[in-house]
C-alpha positions, 0 to 999 in steps of 0.5 A, spaced: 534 408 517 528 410 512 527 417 515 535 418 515 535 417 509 529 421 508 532 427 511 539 426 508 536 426 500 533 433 503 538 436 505 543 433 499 537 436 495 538 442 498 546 442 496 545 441 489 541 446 488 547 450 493 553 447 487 547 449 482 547 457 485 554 457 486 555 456 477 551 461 476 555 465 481 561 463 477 558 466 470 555 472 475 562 474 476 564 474 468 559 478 468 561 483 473 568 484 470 564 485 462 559 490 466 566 493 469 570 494 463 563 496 460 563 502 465 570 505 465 568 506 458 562 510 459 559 507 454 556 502 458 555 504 464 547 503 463 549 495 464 551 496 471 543 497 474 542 491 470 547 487 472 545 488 479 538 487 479 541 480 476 545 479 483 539 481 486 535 476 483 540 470 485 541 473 492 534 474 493 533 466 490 539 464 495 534 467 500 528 464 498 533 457 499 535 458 505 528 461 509 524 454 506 530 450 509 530 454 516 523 456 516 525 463 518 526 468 512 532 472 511 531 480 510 534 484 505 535 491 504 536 495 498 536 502 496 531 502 490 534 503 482 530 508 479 530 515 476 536 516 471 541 513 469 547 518 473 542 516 480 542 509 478 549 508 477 551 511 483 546 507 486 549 502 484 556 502 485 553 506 493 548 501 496 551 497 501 547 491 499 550 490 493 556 490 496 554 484 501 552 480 495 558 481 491 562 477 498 556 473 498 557 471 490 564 470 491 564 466 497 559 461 494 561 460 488 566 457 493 563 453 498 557 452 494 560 447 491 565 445 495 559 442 500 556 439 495 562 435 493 564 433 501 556 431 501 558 426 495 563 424 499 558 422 505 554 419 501 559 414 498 561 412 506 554 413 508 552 407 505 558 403 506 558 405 514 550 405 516 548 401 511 552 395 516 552 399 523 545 401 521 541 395 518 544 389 521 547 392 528 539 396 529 543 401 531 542 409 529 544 413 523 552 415 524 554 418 517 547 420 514 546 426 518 552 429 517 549 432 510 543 435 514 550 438 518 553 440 512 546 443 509 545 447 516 553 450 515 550 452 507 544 456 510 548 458 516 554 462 511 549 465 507 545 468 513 551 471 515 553 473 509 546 475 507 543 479 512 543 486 511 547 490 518 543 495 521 545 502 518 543 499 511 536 496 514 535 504 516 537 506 510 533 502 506 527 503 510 528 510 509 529 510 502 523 506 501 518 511 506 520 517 502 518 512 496 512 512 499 512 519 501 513 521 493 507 517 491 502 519 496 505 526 494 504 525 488 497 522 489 495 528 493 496 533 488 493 528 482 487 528 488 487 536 489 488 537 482 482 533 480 477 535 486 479 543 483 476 541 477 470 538 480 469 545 482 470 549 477 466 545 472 461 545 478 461 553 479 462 554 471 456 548 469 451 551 475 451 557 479 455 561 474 450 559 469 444 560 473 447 567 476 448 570 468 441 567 467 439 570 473 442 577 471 439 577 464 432 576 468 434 582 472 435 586 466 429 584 462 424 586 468 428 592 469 426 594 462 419 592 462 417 595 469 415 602 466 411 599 459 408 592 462 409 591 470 406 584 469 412 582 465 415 585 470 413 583 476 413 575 473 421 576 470 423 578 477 419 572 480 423 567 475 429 571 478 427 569 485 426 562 483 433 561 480 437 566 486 435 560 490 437 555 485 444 558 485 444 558 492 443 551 492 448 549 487 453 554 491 451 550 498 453 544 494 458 546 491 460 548 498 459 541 502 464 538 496 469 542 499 468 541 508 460 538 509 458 544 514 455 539 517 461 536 519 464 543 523 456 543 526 455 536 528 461 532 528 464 526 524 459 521 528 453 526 526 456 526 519 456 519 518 449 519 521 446 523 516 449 520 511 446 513 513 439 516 513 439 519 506 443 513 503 437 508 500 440 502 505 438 500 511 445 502 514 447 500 522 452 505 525 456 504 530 462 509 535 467 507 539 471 512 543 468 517 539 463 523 541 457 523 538 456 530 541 463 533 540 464 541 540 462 545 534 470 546 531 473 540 529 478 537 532 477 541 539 472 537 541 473 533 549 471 528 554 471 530 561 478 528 563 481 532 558 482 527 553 480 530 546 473 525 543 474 528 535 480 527 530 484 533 527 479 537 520 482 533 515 482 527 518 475 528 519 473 531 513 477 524 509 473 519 514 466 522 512 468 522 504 470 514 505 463 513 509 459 517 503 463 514 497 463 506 499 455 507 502 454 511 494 458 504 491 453 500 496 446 503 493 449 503 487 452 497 484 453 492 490 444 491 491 444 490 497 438 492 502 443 494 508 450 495 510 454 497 517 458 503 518 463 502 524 467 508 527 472 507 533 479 511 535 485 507 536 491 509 539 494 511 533 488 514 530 481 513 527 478 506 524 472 506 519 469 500 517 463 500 512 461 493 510 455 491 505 453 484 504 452 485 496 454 481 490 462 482 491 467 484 486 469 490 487 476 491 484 482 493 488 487 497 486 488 503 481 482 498 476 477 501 482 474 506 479 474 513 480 471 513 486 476 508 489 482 511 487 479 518 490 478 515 497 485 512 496 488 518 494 484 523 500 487 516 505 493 516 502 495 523 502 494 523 510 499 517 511 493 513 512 491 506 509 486 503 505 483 496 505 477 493 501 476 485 501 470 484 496 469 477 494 464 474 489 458 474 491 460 479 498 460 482 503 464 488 501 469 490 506 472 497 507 477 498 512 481 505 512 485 507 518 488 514 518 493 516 523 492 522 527 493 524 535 488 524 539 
């Protein structure tokens, strides 16, 4: 009787709640006929975006209702309300999921409230019934488990009512990819924009410089060759100094832009190189992957014809993740060591790098320029980034990044 009654309060709880709901679902409907006469008026169509999001936000409790008593989560699609306030509107009055929510609105303000009333109802016969046929006959509950019936028939109407249809699930999954898609579009041009800076201040800053400097040496040695060769000969040796220093920054520059090690040696002779100029005692790993690939990216194959090396891009932002976390490492984790894991997966390439150092990397956008970087450069070949960097450690980057083998 003690566990009957246990169950009953529960699912009487979960009714009240319902009739909570259904009056808020009430005052939802007043408001949907002033957002109507507001629209017919022009004046206030801005108000329709956001009543919608407030239906959202109670379909989405009634959701949330439902799920925590069922266990299974109810799924939602929406079309996203955003850009202007013409695109919000039509959006608005367009997306099938705010239509589902009205019916669901205005049919549960109706059995909302009506179940929690029969409920009432239970409880009253309840007490007299089982109170007799429970607690003096020993026998098992017969009315108390009729509200956990009438819970399920609440959870019930509202999965049915809630549950987007398969053609608006698309629609909200495509809508929410090209969402995504803008994004990481916009990522990438911030990214290229960004990196085009980098090398023009690099070119402007040093081998621009250095060639200017260059040519005044020529010049001068040029002017002092008939009056003073020793002049000369020591002006043109300066000259040959910074023609090599010139060569450097444009080698540098160079590796900023495609490493000329990654078309020479592959991404697994890349990533070793790198673990060896680093400062740590770094530990590389490849899985599936050849360390003797062909010399042009993306080409590269086993004996069965299987291609061993990831697409040029792929490559090159695999190889710049490895370098950036390894660069973190040295510099801020203070760790001795770290592990650089490089394995191809069906669907593309895995790289993990892996410090045992003082932790507190910050995720997201707050990560430093150059986290953002490597999200970015990921981002824009559809791949994903995640970093896991507790206090106190290990920092964990896991980056995947889609391509075909």
């Amino acid at each position: 009787m003690r566990e009957a009654i246990k169950e009953a309060a529960r699912a009487w709880w979960h009714l009240l709640t319902g009739a909570a709901l259904a009056v808020l679902c009430l005052l939802m409907a007043a408001v949907a006929l002033f957002t109507a006469v507001l629209t017919l008026t022009v004046i206030g169509a801005g108000v329709l975006p956001e009543s919608v999001l407030l239906l959202r936000a109670l379909a989405g409790r009634e959701r949330s209702r439902t799920a925590a008593r069922t266990g299974t989560p109810v799924p939602e699609a929406y079309l996203p309300l955003d850009g202007p306030l013409p695109a919000r509107v039509r959006t608005a009055v367009t997306d099938p999921g705010t239509h589902r929510d009205l019916v669901w609105a205005a049919a549960h303000a109706v059995y909302g409230m009506a179940l929690w009333c029969v409920s009432l109802v239970v409880w009253v016969c309840a007490l007299a019934v089982d109170g007799v046929w429970t607690g003096l006959a020993g026998r098992r509950p017969l009315v108390l488990p009729l509200i956990g019936r009438l819970a399920a028939l609440e959870t019930d109407w509202a999965r049915v009512l809630l549950t987007p249809p398969p053609s608006a699930a698309r629609d909200a999954a495509l809508a929410a990819r090209v969402e995504q898609l803008t994004a990481t579009r916009a990522g990438a041009v911030a990214a290229h924009g960004a990196e085009l800076r980098r090398i023009e201040r690099d070119l402007h800053d040093g081998a621009q410089a250095r060639l200017v400097a260059l040519s005044m040496r020529i010049g001068l040695a040029r002017r002092a060759y008939d009056s003073d060769p020793a002049t000369a000969r020591k002006l043109l040796d300066d000259a040959q100094e910074q023609a090599e220093e010139a060569l450097a920054e444009l080698r540098h520059v160079v590796r900023g832009i495609h490493p000329p090690i990654l078309t020479d040696r592959g991404l697994t002779g890349a990533v070793r190189a790198l673990a060896a100029s680093s400062g740590l005692e770094v530990a590389v790993s490849v899985t599936g992957l050849d360390d003797h690939a062909d010399s042009t990216a993306g080409t590269g194959s086993s004996g069965d014809g299987h291609r061993t090396r990831a697409p040029a891009a792929v490559e090159a932002a695999a190889y710049f993740v490895v370098a950036e976390a390894l660069t973190n490492a040295a510099k801020h984790s203070g760790a001795p060591a770290a592990s650089v894991a490089l394995a191809s997966a069906p669907a593309g390439l895995r790289v993990r790098v892996e410090d045992a150092g003082r932790g507190g990397a910050e995720a997201g956008e707050r990560g430093g320029s150059g986290l953002t970087g490597m999200r970015r450069r990921v981002a824009a070949l559809d791949g994903t980034v995640r970093l896991t960097s507790p206090p106190g450690g290990p920092t964990v980057i896991e980056v995947e990044l889609p391509c075909v083998w």
